[in-house]
N, C-alpha and C positions, 0 to 999 in steps of 0.2 A: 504494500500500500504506500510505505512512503516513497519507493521509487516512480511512483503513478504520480503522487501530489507535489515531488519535486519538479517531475515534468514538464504539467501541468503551470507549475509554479513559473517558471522559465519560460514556456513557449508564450504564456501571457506576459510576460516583460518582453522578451521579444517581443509581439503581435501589438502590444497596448504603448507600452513606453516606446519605443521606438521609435513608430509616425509620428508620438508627441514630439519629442526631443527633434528630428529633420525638421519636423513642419514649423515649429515653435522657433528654430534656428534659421527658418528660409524668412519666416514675416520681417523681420525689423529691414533688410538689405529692399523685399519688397515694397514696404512701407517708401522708404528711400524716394526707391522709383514714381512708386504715385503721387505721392508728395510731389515729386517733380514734373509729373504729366500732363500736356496739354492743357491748359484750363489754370493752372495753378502757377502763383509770381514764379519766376524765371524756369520757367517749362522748358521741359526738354528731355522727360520720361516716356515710358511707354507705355502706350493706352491701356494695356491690357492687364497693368500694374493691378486694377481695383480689384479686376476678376479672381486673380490668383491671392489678393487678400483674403476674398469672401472663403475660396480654396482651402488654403493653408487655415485659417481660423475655424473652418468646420472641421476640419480635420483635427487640431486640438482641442475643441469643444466634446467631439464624439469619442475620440480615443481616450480622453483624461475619465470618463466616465465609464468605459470599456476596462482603464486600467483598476477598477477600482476591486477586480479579479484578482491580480497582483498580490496585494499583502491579505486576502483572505485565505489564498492558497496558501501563501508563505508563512504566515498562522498554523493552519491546517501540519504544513511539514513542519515547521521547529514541534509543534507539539506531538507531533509523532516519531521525532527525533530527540526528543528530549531535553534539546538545547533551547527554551523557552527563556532561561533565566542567564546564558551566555550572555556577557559585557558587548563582543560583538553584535548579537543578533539586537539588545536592546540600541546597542547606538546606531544600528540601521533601520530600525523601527524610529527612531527620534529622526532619525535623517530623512527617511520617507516621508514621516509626517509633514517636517518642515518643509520639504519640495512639494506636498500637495500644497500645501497653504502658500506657497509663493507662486504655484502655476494657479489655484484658484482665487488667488487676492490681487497677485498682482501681475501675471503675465497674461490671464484672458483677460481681465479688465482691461487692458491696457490697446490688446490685439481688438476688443468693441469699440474704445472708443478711436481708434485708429478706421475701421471699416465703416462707423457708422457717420465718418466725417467732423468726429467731435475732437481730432488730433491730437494727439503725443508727441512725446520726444524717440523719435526712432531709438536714438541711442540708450535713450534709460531702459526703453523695452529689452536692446542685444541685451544692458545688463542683468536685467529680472529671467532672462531666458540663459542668461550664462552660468546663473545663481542657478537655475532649475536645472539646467544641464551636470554643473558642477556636483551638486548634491547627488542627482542620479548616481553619474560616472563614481563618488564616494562610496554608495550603497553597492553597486557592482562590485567594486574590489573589495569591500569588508565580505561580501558572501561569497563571493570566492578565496579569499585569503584564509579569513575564518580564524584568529587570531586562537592560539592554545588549540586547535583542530587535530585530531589524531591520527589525520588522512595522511598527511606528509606533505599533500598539496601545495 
């Protein structure tokens, strides 16, 4: 069973986080663009800029809620692993935590009011999505590393 719910665990961080983290990382350059397109002071983006806003932003609207798979499986395995009360497994549990809170407070907020023409700052957005990246990419190596782990891994 837990080799099923590691799986499991995995192929939803692949399938869920994934598209976030690309698509999350393509908006701010696209923002750029549109910002800059036709229509808007010194224009000279590409029209199509808005379309791949709308794009990229459903794509992390619907994946961040697809991921929410992710740490019920990975619940699921540490408790069937035993390692519920490992130092690592909690400081990825705090670290997940904080990356949903920073892609649900401040990197889709930020991606509406950018789509909806209410404007940001491209740049603060790279950074809220760099933070969300960053935290992922943390979580990744703590559950592979596995600190005191008896794998040898």
């Amino acid at each position: 069973m837990t080799k099923f719910l590691l799986a499991v665990h995995v192929l939803a961080a692949i399938v869920a986080v994934g598209p976030v983290t690309v698509a999350a990382s393509m908006f701010p350059p696209a923002a750029r663009r549109a910002l800059a397109a036709p229509g808007s002071p010194g224009a000279t983006g590409a029209p199509d800029a808005t379309g791949t806003l709308h794009l990229l932003h459903g794509i992390c609207r619907v994946y961040a809620l697809v991921g929410v798979v992710v740490p019920v499986f990975g619940f699921a395995t540490a408790s069937e692993m035993g390692v519920l009360g490992s130092a690592w497994l909690i400081a990825s549990i705090v670290l997940t935590a904080l990356a949903a809170v920073v892609l649900a407070a401040l990197v889709l907020p930020a991606q509406s009011a950018v789509v909806e023409g209410r404007g940001t700052d491209p740049a603060r957005l790279a950074m809220y999505t760099g933070m969300f990246n960053l935290l992922w990419a943390t979580v990744t190596v703590l559950m592979i590393v596995r600190p005191g782990s008896t794998t040898g891994a």
